[in-house]
N, C-alpha and C positions, 0 to 999 in steps of 0.2 A: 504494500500500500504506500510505504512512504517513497521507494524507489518512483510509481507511476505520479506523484505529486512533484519530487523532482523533475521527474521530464515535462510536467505541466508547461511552465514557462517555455523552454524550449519549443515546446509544439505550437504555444500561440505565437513566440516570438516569429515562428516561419513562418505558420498563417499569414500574419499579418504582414511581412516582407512581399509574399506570394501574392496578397491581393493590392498593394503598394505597386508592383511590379506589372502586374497584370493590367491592373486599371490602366498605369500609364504607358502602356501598348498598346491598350485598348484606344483612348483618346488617340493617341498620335495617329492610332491606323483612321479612326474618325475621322481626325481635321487635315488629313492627308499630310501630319509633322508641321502642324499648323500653317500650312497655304489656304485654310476652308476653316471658316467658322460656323457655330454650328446655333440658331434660335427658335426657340417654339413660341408660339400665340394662337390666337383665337379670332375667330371672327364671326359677327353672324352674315348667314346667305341670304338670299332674297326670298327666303320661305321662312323665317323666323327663328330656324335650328344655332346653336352653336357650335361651330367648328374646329377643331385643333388641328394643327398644321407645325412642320419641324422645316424651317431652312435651313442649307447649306451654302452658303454662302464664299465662291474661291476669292483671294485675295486681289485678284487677276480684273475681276470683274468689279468698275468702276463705273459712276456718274459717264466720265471720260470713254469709256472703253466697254458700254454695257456687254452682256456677256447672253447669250440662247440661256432658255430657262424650258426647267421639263418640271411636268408633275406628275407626283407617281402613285397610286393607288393599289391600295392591296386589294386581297381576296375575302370572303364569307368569315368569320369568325375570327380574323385576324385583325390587325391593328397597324400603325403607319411602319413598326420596327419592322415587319418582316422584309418592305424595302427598302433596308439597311443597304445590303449588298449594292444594287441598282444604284442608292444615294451614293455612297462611299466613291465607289470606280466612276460616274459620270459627275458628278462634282469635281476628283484630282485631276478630269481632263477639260476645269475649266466651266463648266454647263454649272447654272443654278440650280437648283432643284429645291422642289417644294413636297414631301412625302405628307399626305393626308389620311384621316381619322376619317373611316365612312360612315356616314348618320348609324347610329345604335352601336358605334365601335370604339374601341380604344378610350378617349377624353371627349369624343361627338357627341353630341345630344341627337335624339329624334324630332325632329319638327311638330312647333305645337298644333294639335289639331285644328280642321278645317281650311287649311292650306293647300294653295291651288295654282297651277303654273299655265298659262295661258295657253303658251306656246305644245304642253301636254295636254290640251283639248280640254281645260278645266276643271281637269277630273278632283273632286275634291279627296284630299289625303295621299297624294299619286306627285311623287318627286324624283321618279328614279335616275337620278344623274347624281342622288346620297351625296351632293353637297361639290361637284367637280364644277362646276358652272360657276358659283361664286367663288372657288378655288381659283380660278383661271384666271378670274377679271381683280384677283388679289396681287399681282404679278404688275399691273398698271402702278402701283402704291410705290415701286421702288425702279430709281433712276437708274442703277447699276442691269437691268435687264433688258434686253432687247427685244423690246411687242411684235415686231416684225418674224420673230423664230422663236416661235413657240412648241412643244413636243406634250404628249402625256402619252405614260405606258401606266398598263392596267394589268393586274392578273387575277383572271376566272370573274368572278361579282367586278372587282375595280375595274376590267375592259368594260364589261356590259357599262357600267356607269361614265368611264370617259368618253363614249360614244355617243351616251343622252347628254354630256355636257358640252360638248362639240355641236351637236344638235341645236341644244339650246341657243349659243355661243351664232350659231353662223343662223337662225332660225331669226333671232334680235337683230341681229346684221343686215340681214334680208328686209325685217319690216322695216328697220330704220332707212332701208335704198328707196322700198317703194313708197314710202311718205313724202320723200324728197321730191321723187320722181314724180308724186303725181301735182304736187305743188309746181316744180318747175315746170310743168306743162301747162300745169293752168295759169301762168303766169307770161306764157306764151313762147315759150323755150323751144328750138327745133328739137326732134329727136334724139341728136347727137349732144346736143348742147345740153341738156336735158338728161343724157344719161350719165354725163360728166359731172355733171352737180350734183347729182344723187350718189353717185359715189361717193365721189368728195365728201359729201354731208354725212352718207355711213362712215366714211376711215376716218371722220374725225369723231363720230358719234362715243368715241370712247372705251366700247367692246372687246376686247384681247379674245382674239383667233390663234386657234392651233394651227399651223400648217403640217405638223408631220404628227403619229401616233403609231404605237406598238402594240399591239395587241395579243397577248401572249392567255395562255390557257383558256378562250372561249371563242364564241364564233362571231363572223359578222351580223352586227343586232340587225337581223330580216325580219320587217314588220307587214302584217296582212295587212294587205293594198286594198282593201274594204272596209277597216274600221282601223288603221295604222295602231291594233295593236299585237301581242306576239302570239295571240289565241290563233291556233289550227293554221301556222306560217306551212304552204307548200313549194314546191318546187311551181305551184301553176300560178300561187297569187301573193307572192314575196315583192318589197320593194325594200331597195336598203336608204334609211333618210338622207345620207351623207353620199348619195352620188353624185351629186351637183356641187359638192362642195371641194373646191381647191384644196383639199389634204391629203399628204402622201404615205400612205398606210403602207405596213406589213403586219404578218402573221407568225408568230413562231410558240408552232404545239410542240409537246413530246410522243415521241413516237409508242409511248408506252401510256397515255392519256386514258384511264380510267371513266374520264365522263365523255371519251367522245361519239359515243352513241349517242347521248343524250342533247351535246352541243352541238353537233356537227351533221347527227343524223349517220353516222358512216362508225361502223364496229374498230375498224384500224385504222387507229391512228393516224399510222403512218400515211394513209390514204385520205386526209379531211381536205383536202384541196379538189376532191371527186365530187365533195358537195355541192348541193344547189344553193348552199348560203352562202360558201366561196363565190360562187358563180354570180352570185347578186353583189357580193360587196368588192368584186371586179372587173366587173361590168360584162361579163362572160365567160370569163376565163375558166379553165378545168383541168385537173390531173397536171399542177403545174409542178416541176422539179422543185426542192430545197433548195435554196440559195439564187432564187431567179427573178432580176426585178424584170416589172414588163410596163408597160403603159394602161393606166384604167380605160377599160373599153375595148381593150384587144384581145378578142376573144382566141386569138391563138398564141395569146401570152408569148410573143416572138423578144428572146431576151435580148436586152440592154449590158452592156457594158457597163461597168462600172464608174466610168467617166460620160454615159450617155444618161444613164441615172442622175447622174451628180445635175447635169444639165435641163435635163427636165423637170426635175425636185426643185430648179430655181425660178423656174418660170412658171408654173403650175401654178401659178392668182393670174397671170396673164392668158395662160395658152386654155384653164380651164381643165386641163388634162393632166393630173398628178399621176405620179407613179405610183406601183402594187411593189410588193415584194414575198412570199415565203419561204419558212422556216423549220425545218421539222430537227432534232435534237432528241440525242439516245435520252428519254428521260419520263419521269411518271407527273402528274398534273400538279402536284407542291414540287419536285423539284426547279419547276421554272423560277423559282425564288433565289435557288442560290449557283445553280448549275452556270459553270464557266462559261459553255458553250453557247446557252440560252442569253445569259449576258453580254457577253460581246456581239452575238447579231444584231442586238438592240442597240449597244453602243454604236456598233459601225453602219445602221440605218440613220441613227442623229445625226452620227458624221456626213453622212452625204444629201441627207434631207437641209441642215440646219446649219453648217458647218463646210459645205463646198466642197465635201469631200476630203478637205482637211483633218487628219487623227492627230489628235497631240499627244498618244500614248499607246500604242498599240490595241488594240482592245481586247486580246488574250492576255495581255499583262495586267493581274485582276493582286491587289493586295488584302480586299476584304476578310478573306477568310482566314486569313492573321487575327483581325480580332474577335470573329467566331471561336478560334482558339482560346481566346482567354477564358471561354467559359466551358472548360472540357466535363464530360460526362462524370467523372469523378469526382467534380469540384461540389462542398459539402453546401445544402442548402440553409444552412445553419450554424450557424449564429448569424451569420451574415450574405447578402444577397449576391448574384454574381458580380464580379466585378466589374465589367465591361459591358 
């Protein structure tokens, strides 16, 4: 007894060096060795919820020098840490990021009852974009970001949801054009001149547009072209809302995807690009390779180079015609969370949507899971919490 009271000291004195030690690799791998800082707040949306939200902030990114900014959304029962990974690797190359709490998650509230979204048909209690919409137009609030390159990746529930806030986002944008427009006409504006000002009048109306998004463990949101909503979507009467809209999407499932019967409609995985929801949120495309951008609307997905990508992703608000790309990756539907490979397709779609194709870091060179290590299987959940 008195020898184990002896080594008492001893064993807390490690402890306590070990989570000392841990912690501060944990941070450094965080703030990428402090080039990236790291704040949370809140805010409310335009449905009255309140929202938690964590930035990353690189040091890079200035008033002077705004920097592309992504927002990243988790999945069903998860909360904003699980995309750590995603924040951690697209923050050290530079990109803001905004990782979000989805209404009923993490520090979210759920919006108080009888709230109603216009633009979602006024269904009362019916917000499903769980707070990505006011997310987006939060990005407006700071100089150091650039409105013009905006990104958000989602996994499983968080895509379904950046795709109703994208919606929303370019739905406001639309009616703010046609108010303009119809004013400048009745004010006696030719056609041209007319649709000039109504632009104008939207790109200043204030609204933050995504141009690029990642869509990783679920399907393109196809909505029934009879009542736009997702009740009894077929192959015969599917539309996707975002096909009109200037954003340059990719897909990246794993090929071992457990719900993709359920999403995709297709048993294997590896085969979700076979689907008719594929087909709708690419304007026809089908059974397209891993790793192949193509043009939205080209139904025989005829691939793009890599620099013909880069070129089209910059023009796609002009030309109306953004580029596709998919992804399939050895991997099961949470691993899209922390999977190297699932990660950097997503990194190197930013880079060529938002970024011109410029990588400032390779995107196989991932340092996150350095500080998933601080908190190893072994580490005791008591007396004290993980440290990292």
């Amino acid at each position: 007894m008195l020898e184990k009271i002896k080594w008492a000291p001893l064993v807390l004195a490690i402890t306590v060096l070990l989570i000392i030690v841990t912690a501060a690799v944990g941070h450094n791998i965080q703030t990428s060795g402090g080039a990236v800082r790291t704040e949370e707040f809140t805010f409310t949306t335009d449905v009255g919820a309140t929202s938690h939200a964590k930035l990353y902030i690189p040091q890079t990114a200035t008033a002077e020098n705004p920097a592309p900014a992504i927002l990243l959304c988790h999945g069903y029962t998860a909360s904003m840490d699980a995309m750590e990974p995603n924040a951690i690797e697209l923050s050290r190359r530079g990109y803001v990021v905004m990782c979000l709490d989805l209404y009923g998650h993490g520090e979210s509230t759920l919006p108080p009852s009888g709230y109603s979204q216009a633009e979602m048909g006024g269904v009362e209690d019916y917000a499903p974009d769980l707070g990505t919409y006011s997310a987006l137009q939060q990005f407006a609030q700071y100089d150091f970001v650039d409105l013009t390159k905006i990104g958000m990746l989602g996994h499983s529930m968080g895509t379904a949801a950046i795709q109703e806030g994208a919606y929303l986002a370019y739905a406001k944008w639309t009616a703010a054009y046609n108010a303009a427009l119809a004013e400048a006409t009745a004010a006696g504006q030719d056609e041209a001149t007319a649709a000039a000002t109504a632009y104008a009048a939207a790109m200043s109306s204030g609204i933050v547009l995504p141009s690029s998004m990642v869509l990783t463990g679920y399907n393109y949101n196809v909505r029934n072209v009879n009542d736009l909503t997702y009740n009894g979507v077929t192959a015969d009467n599917g539309v996707f809302p975002l096909y009109a809209a200037p954003v340059n999407i990719c897909t990246i499932e794993g090929t071992f995807d457990e719900f993709s019967e359920l999403l995709w409609g297709v048993k294997d995985a590896s085969q979700y690009t076979t689907s008719f929801k594929f087909a709708y949120g690419t304007g026809g495309a089908t059974n397209v390779p891993s790793g192949t951008y193509f043009m939205y609307g080209d139904a025989a997905a005829t691939p793009l180079t890599r620099e013909q990508a880069v070129e089209a992703a910059a023009s796609a608000a002009v030309t109306m015609a953004p580029i596709r790309a998919a992804y399939t990756f050895d991997g099961t539907h949470s691993d899209t969370y922390y999977d190297q490979t699932a990660i950097s397709y997503g990194i190197d779609f930013f880079d060529i949507t938002l970024r011109g194709g410029q990588a400032t870091i390779d995107p196989t060179q991932q340092v996150w899971h350095g500080r998933a290590a601080c908190s190893p299987p072994w580490w005791p959940s008591w007396p004290w919490p993980s440290p990292c």
